[in-house]
N, C-alpha and C positions, 0 to 999 in steps of 0.2 A: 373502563378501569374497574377493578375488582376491588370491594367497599373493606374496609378493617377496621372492627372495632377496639374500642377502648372503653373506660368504664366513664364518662364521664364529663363535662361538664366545664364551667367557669374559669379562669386561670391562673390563679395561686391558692394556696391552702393555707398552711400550716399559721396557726396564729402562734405571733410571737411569744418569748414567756413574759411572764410580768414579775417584780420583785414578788408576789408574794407566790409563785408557784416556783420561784426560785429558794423561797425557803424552805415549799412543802414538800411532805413525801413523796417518793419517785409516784406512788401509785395515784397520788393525787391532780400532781403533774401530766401522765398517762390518761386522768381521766378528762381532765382541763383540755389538753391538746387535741384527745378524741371526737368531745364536743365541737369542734372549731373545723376535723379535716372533713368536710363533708363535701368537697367541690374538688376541680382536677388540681391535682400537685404538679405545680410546673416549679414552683422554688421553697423549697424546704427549707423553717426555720429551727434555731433553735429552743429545746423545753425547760431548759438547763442549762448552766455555764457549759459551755464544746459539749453540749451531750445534744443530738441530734433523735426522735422518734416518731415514724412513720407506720401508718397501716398501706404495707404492699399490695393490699388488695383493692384498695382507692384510686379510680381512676388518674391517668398522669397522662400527660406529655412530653413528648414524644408516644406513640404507641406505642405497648405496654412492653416492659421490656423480659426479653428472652432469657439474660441472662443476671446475675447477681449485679458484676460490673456497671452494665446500662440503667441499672434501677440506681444507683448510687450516686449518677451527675446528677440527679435532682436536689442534692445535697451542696448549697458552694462550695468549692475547694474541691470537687473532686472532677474527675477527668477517667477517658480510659484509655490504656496503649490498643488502639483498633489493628485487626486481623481482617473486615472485612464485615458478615453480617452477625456476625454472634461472638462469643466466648473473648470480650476485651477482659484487658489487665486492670483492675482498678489503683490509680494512683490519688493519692491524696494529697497536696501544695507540692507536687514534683518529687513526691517519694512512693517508692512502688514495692514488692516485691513483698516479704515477709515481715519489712518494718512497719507494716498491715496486721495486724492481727485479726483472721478474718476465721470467725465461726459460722456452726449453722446447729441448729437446736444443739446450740453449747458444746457443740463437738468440732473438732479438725476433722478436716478432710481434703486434705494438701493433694493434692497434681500428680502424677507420674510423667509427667514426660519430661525432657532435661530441659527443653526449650517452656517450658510454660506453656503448651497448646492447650490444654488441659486445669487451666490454673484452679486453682478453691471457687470463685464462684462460677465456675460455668457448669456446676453441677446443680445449681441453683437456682430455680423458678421462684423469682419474688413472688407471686402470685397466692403459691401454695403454703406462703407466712402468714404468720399474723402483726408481728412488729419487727421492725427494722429498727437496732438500736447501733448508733454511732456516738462516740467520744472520741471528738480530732486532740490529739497529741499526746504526747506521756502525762497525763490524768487518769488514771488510774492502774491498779494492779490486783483487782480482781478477775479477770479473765485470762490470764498467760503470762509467759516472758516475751521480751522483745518488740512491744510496741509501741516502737518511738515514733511512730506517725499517726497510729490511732488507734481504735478499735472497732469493730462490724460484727453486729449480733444479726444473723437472720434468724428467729425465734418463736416458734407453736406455741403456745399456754391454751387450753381450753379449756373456757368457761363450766365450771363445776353446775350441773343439774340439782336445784331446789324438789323439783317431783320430774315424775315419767315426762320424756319429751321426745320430738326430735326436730333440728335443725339442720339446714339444706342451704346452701348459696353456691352459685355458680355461674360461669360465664361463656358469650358464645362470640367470638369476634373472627372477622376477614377483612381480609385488606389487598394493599396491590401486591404487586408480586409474589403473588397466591400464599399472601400470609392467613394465614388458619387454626385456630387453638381454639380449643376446649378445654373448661377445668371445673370441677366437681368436689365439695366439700360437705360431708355429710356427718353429723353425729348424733347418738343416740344414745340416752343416760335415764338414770332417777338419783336419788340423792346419796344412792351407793356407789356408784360409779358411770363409766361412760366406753362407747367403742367407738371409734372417728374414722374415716378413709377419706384421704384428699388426695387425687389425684390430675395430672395435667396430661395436654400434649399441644405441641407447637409444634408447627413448620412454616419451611417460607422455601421460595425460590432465589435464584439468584436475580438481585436488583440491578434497576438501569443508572445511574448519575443524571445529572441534568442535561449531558448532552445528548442521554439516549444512549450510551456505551453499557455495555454490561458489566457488570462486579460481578468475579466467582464468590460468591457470598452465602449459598442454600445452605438450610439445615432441618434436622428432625430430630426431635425432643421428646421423652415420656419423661414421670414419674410417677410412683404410688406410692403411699405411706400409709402407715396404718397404727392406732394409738390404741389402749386400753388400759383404761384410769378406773383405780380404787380409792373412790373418796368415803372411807369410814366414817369421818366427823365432817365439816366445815373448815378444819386446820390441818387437813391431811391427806398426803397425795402420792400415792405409789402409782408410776405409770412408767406401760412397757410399748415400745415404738422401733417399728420394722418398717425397712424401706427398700426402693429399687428404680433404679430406673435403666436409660439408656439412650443416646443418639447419634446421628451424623453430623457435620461439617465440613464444608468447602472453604479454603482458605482462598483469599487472593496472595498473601501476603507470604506466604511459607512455599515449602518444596513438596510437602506432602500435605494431604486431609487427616482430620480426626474420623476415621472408616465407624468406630467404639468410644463408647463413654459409660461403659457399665457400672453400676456402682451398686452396692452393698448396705444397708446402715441399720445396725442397731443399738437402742441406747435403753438404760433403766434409768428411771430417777425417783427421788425421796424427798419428800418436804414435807417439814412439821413444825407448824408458829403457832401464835398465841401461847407459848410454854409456862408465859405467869413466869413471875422474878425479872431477875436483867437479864437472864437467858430469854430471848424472844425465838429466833428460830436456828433450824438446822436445815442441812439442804446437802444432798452428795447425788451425782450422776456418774453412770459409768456409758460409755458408748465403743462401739465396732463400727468404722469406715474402711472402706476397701473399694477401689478403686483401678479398674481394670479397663487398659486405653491401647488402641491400636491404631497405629498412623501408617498412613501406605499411600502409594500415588497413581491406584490406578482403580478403585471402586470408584472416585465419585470425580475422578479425569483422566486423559489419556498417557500414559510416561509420554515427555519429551522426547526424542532421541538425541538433541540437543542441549539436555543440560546436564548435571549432573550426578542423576541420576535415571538416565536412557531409558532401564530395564524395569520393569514391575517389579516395586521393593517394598518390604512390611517392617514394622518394627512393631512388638506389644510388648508393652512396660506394666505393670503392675502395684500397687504399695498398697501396704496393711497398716492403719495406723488405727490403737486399741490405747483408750486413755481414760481418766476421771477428775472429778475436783467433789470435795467437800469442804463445808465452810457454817460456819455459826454466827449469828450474831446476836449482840445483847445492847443491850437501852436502859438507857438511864433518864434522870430527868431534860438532861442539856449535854450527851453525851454516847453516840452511839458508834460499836467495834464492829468492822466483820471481818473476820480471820480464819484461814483453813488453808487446805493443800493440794493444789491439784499437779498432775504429769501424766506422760506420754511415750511412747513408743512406736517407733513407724519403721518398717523392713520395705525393701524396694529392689525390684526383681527385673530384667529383661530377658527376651531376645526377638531374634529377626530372621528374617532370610530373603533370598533372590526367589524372585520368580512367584507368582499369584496363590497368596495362603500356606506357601510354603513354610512358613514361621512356625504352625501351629504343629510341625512334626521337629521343631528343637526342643531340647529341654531348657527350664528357665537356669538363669544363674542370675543367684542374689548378688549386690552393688554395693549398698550401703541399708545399714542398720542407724538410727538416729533412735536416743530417749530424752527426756527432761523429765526433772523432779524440781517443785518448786513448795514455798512457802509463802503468805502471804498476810498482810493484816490491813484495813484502810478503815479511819476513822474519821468521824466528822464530830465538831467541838462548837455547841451555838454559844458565843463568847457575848450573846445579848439579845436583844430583840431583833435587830437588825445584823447581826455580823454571825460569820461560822468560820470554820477552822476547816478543811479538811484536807488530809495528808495519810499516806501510806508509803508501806516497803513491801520488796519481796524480794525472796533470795533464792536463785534457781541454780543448779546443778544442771547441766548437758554434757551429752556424751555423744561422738560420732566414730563408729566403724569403719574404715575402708576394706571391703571385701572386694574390693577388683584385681583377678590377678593379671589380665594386663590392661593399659590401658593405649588410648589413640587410635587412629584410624589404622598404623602397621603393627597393632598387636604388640607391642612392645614389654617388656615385665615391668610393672605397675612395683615405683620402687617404695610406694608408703603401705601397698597389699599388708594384713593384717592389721593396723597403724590404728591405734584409737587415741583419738583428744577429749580430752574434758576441762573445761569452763566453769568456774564459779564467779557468776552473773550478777551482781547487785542492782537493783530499782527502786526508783522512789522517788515522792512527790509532796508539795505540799500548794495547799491552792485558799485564800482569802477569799471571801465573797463578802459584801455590802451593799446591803439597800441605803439609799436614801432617805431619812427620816423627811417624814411629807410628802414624799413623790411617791410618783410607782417608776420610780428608776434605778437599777443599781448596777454595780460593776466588781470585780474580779480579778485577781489575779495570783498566777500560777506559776512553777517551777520545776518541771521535772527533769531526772535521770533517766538513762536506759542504756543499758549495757547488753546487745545483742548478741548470739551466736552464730557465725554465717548459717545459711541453710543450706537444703540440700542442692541448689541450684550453684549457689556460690561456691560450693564445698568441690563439686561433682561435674558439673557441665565443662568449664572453662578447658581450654585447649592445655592452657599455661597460667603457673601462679606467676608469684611474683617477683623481678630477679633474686636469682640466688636459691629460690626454691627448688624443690623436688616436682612439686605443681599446686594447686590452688589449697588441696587437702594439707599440705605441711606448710602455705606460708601463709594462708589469709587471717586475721584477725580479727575478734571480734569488734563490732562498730562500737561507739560511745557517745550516745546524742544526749546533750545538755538544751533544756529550750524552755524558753518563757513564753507563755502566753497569758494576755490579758484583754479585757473584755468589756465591754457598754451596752444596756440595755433600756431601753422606753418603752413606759407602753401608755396609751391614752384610748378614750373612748374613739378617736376617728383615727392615730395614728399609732403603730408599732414600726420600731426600728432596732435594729443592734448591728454590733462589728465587733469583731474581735481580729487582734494582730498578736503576731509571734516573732521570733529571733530565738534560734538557734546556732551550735556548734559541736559537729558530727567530728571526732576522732576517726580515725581507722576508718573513715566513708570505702565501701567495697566497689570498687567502680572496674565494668569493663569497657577493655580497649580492644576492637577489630581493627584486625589488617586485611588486606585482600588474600584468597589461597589457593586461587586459579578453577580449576574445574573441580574442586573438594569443598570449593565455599572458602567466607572468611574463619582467618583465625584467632579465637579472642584469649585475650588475657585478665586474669582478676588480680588489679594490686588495691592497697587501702591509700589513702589521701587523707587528706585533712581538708573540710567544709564548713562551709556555712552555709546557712539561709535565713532567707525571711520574709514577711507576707500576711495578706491581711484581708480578710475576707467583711460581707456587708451587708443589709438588708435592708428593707423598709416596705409595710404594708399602709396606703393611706384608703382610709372609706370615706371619700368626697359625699355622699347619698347613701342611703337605704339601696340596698340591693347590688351597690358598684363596687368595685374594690381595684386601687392602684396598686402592682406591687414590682417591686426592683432588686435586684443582688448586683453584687461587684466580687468579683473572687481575683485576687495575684499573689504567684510567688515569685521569687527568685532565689538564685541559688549561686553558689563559686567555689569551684574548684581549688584551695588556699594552696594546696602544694606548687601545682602548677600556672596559677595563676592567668586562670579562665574562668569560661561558663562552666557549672555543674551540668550535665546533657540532661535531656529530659525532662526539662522546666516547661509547665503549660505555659502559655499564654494569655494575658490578662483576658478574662469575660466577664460581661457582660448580660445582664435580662432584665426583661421589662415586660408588664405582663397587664390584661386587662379582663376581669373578667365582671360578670351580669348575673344572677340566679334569683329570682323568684321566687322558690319553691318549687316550680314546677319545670317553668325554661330556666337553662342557663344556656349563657354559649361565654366564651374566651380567648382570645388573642394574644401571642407568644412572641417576642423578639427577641432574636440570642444571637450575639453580637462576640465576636471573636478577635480580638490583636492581631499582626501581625508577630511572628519571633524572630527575632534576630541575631540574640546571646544563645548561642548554638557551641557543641563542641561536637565536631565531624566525626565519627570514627567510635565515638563514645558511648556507653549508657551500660545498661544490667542486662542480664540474659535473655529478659525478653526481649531487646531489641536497641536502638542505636537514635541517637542524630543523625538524619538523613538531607540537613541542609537547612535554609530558611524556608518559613511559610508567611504564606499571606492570609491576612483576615480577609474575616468572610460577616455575612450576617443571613441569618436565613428566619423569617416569618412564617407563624401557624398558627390555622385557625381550629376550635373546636366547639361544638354544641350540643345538646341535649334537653332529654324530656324524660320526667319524675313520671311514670306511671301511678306507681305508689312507692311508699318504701322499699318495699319489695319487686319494685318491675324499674329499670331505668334504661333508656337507649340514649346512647350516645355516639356522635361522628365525628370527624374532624379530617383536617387539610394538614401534613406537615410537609414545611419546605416549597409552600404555596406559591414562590415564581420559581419555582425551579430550579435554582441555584446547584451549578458544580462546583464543590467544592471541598476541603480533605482536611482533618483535624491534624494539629503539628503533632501529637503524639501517635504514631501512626508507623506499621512494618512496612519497608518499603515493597513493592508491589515484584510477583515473583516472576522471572523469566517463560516459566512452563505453561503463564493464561496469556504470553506476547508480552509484557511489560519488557521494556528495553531494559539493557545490563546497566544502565546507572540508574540507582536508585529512584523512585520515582513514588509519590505519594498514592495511599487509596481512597478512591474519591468516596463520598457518604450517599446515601439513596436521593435521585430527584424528589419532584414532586408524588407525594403518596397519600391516596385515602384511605381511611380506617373506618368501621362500623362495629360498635359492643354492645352487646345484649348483657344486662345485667338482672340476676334473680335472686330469688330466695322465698324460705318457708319457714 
C-alpha cells in the first residue's frame, strides 16, 4: 500500500476560547488560538461566540483535504453533499448552497456549472491559506448579503518583514490510491515590502471502499499565486495578487466529468491603521475571478451507449465575476463601528456540442448577468467589564438578468428572455455576550435577520418554477431566515467545553422537487415553503496528565418542511467524535472515532440543486490512527491510518451513484474510501 502523508501528529487541536479572549481583540484571539493549534485538528473549536479560526496548513485528519469543502467537516456542524473523491458541497446544520457565504482572499468566485460540479470551494486548496475564518449563522454583516447559514473566509495575510529575509514552508505527502501533492510557500521581503508564490498540486486515483469495489473518484489539481506587498510604514499595506490554476475530476455520482477547472484571480488591496483619533483604520479590496469549466463524458470515461447520453458530449460554461468592498472603522473608549460598502457583478456564459471537442468551435452565448450593491455597518458596545453589545445592518440592492432566448431541452422561447428582477434585501443582527464575574465562563446570545436573493442556481437551473409561473426566473422568491443562536463556554486549567444551539424560521425556504424524465434524466421543480429548524452543536477538551488530551464534539440538526408538513431533505445526521491524542514535544501520535446516526426523517424526491433525498442511511463509525515525530521545528514527519478496519460505508448527504460507472437505475449511495495510509513530510526555512 502506498504511504500518504499529512502534517501531523496528536488528535485534537484547537483550544477552546475562554471568557477573556472572548472579550479581546480578534487579533489577540488569533494569537491565543495560534499558540494552542500545534497538534493534528481532528475537532475545531470555537475562538469567539460562532466564530470558528483555523491554520489550513496544520496538519488534520482525515488526510489533508483537496478541496475547500473536505477541510470544513473539522468544523461541527458541517457536512459535505459528496460527489465521490473530491469537489463536495459544503453544508452547514443542513443548509447548503449560497445561504453559505463562501469567500477566498475576500473575493467570490461562484461555480459555472448549473448543477454545482464546480461549486466556490473546489477551486480551493486549504493548504495554500493561511486562516480559515468561519461565523455559523446570521452574525454578522461585514462580508456580503445572504448569509443566513454562515460565513467562510479562506484567507492569505502575510506577515510584514522587520529587515531583509526570506521564508520557505512546504510539504511532501503520498498515500494510497496514489494520492500525491506537493506544495511550496516562499516569500521574500525587507521592511519595504514583500514577493510571495505559493503554489500546490494534488492527485489521487480512483479509490477502492471496504469491500474492495472501486469509486470512480480520481483527480488532478494545480495552483499558483503570487503576491507583492508595499509596506511603507508598519500600518500600511498595498498589495497586488495574481493567480491560476486548473484540474480534472471523475465523478461517481453525475453523468459527466469536470474534463477543466481553469481559473483566473486577481485582486488589489489597501489597508491603513493606526490613523490616531476614532478613525482607527480604512481597508478597500478590488478583485477579478473567472472561472472557466468543462464537463464531458468521455476524457476521463467511456460514453455509455446506455444511458443517456450514448454519444461523446461537452458542455463549457464559463463566469466572470469582478467585485470590491471598503469599510472604516473607528474606536472609542467602550465603543467600536465598522462600516463601508461592498458589491459585485458576475456575467455567465455557455456552450456544448456532440461529438469529442467539438464545443470549442461554437460560439459562446451569454445566460444570465447577476450584480449586488450593498451597505453595511456592525458595532460592538462594551456595556462593562464583563458584557458587549454587538449588532449590525446592511442593506443590499441585487439585480438578475435573463438573457436566455430559449430555454429547455426543445429549445423553446424563453418567455421571461430580456426580464430583469431587483431585490431590496434588508439584514441584521444583534448578539449579547457575558462573562461570568469570578469564572472563566461566559455565554451569549443572538438574533439575526437575512433576507436572501435566489441565486444563480435557483434562478437558472430548475426545469420548472413554481405553479403558475413562467419558470423559476419569474416566480421564486427571495428566502427570509429569522434564527437565534445562543451559546456556553468553560474553560479551566485541565478542562475546556462549550455548545451552542439555534432555532430558526426560514419564509420563502427555495426547495426542489424531482420527478422521474425517462431517458432525459429527472425533472426538477423550484417552489418556496415555509421552514424551520433547529440544532445544537458541542465540544469539550479534558487534559487528564501532562502530555494527554481527551477531546469530543456532538453536532445535530433538524429541519421541517411547515407547508407541507414533513422532513426538510437534506438534514445531516447527528455525529459524533471522540478523539485521543499524546505529544511530547517530539512524538506524538492520536486516535480518531467518528460515529454517524442513522437518518430516517428523509423527504424522497426533495432537496436543492445539487442534489436530492435519495432514501434512508445507516450509521456507521469509522476509527483512525495517526503519529509523528518533531525533527525540529522545522522538519516534522507524520503517518496515519484512516478508516483502520475497513469499513464500507456512504455519508447520508451523498449524489446518488451514476448509471454510466454500473450503479443500478435506483438510486444508490457512494460508498467513502476503505482502509488508507498516508505519509507527510513537513519543512521550512
Amino acid at each position: 500500500m502506498i504511504l500518504r502523508p499529512l502534517a501531523l501528529s496528536c488528535a485534537i487541536a484547537p483550544a477552546l476560547f475562554s471568557p477573556a479572549a472572548f472579550a479581546a481583540d480578534p487579533a489577540s484571539a488569533r494569537a491565543a488560538a495560534a499558540a494552542t493549534l500545534d497538534t493534528v485538528v481532528v475537532i475545531a473549536a470555537p475562538v469567539s461566540p460562532l466564530t470558528f479560526e483555523l491554520d489550513p496548513k496544520l496538519p488534520r485528519q482525515p488526510v489533508p483535504a483537496s478541496d475547500g469543502a473536505d477541510y470544513l467537516k473539522t468544523v461541527p456542524g458541517f457536512t459535505a453533499i459528496r460527489n465521490g473523491g473530491t469537489n463536495g458541497d459544503p453544508v452547514l446544520r443542513g443548509m447548503f448552497g449560497s445561504r453559505l457565504n463562501l469567500l477566498s482572499n475576500d473575493g467570490s468566485m461562484p461555480g459555472a456549472c448549473p448543477a454545482r460540479m464546480d461549486n466556490p470551494l473546489s477551486y480551493v486548496s486549504p493548504e495554500t491559506y493561511d486562516r480559515l475564518i468561519v461565523v455559523k449563522g446570521p452574525q454578522t454583516v461585514l462580508w456580503g448579503p445572504g448569509a443566513s447559514a454562515g460565513t467562510v473566509r479562506f484567507v492569505r495575510r502575510t506577515e510584514p518583514f522587520e529587515r531583509p529575509g526570506l521564508r520557505l514552508d512546504g510539504s511532501l505527502l503520498g498515500g494510497s490510491f496514489g494520492r500525491n501533492d506537493q506544495r511550496l510557500d516562499a516569500t521574500a521581503g525587507n521592511a519595504s515590502g514583500y514577493a510571495r508564490l505559493s503554489a500546490n498540486r494534488s492527485e489521487a486515483d480512483d479509490y477502492d471502499n471496504g469491500d474492495g469495489e472501486r469509486v470512480p473518484s480520481s483527480w488532478k489539481k494545480w495552483n499558483a499565486d503570487a503576491t507583492l506587498g508595499w509596506t511603507p510604514d508598519a500600518d500600511t499595506r498595498v498589495e497586488l495578487a495574481a493567480g491560476s490554476g486548473d484540474g480534472e475530476a471523475r465523478y461517481a455520482g453525475r453523468g459527466m466529468d469536470g474534463s477543466q477547472f481553469k481559473r483566473e484571480s486577481y485582486s488589489l488591496r489597501l489597508e491603513k491603521r493606526n490613523l490616531g483619533g476614532a478613525l482607527d483604520a480604512i481597508e478597500a479590496n478590488a478583485f477579478y475571478n473567472y472561472a472557466d469549466h468543462v464537463m464531458d463524458n468521455y476524457s476521463l470515461r467511456e460514453p455509455n451507449p446506455m444511458s443517456a447520453m450514448p454519444m461523446p458530449v461537452a458542455a463549457n460554461v464559463d463566469r466572470l465575476t469582478v467585485g470590491g468592498r471598503a469599510a472604516a472603522t473607528w474606536r472609542w473608549s467602550a465603543f467600536e463601528l465598522s462600516a463601508g460598502v461592498d458589491g459585485h457583478k458576475s456575467r455567465h456564459r455557455e456552450r456544448s456540442g456532440m461529438g469529442r471537442d467539438t464545443y470549442r468551435a461554437s460560439p459562446w452565448s451569454a445566460d444570465v448577468k447577476l450584480s449586488s450593491l450593498g451597505a453595511f455597518a456592525e458595532a460592538t458596545w462594551r456595556t462593562g467589564p464583563q458584557a458587549r453589545l454587538i449588532y449590525g445592518a446592511r442593506l443590499d440592492r441585487a439585480r438578475a438578468e435573463d438573457r436566455r432566448a430559449t430555454a429547455g431541452m426543445m429549445g423553446m422561447a424563453n418567455p421571461t428572455f430580456g426580464d430583469a428582477r431587483r431585490e431590496t434585501l434588508p439584514s441584521g443582527f444583534v448578539r449579547y455576550e457575558r462573562d461570568l464575574a469570578g469564572t472563566r465562563a461566559g455565554w451569549y446570545a443572538g438574533l439575526g435577520h437575512v433576507e436572501r436573493m435566489p441565486d444563480y442556481w435557483e434562478l437558472f437551473s430548475p426545469n420548472m418554477g413554481p405553479m403558475g409561473a413562467a419558470n423559476a426566473f419569474a416566480g421564486i422568491a427571495p428566502e427570509k431566515s429569522t434564527q437565534l443562536d445562543v451559546g456556553f463556554q468553560y474553560k479551566s486549567e485541565r478542562v475546556d467545553a462549550w455548545v451552542s444551539a439555534y432555532v430558526g424560521r426560514i419564509g420563502d425556504y427555495i426547495l426542489f422537487t424531482y420527478t422521474p424524465g425517462g431517458m432525459m434524466g429527472p425533472m426538477s421543480q423550484a417552489r418556496n415553503v415555509d421552514a424551520r429548524i433547529h440544532g445544537a452543536e458541542a465540544g469539550a477538551d479534558w487534559r487528564p496528565a501532562d502530555r494527554w488530551k481527551l477531546g469530543a464534539s456532538l453536532a445535530y440538526a433538524w429541519g421541517e418542511n411547515r407547508s407541507d408538513g414533513r422532513a426538510l431533505p437534506q438534514m445531516p445526521p447527528l455525529e459524533a467524535k471522540l478523539s485521543l491524542g499524546y505529544d511530547d514535544k517530539r512524538w506524538n501520535f492520536g486516535a480518531l472515532l467518528r460515529a454517524s446516526a442513522k437518518q430516517d426523517r428523509i423527504a424522497v424526491g426533495e432537496g436543492s440543486v445539487v442534489g436530492q433525498d435519495i432514501g434512508r442511511s445507516r450509521g456507521f463509525a469509522v476509527f483512525s490512527l495517526n503519529g509523528g515525530y518533531r525533527f525540529s521545528d522545522k522538519l516534522k514527519l507524520s503517518a496515519g491510518i484512516d478508516n483502520l478496519f475497513d469499513r464500507t460505508y456512504s455519508e447520508h448527504l451523498n449524489l446518488a451513484g451514476s448509471a454510466d460507472f454500473g450503479y443500478p437505475a435506483d438510486p444508490v449511495r457512494i460508498d467513502e474510501p476503505g482502509r488508507s495510509a498516508w505519509v507527510k513530510l513537513d519543512f521550512g526555512y
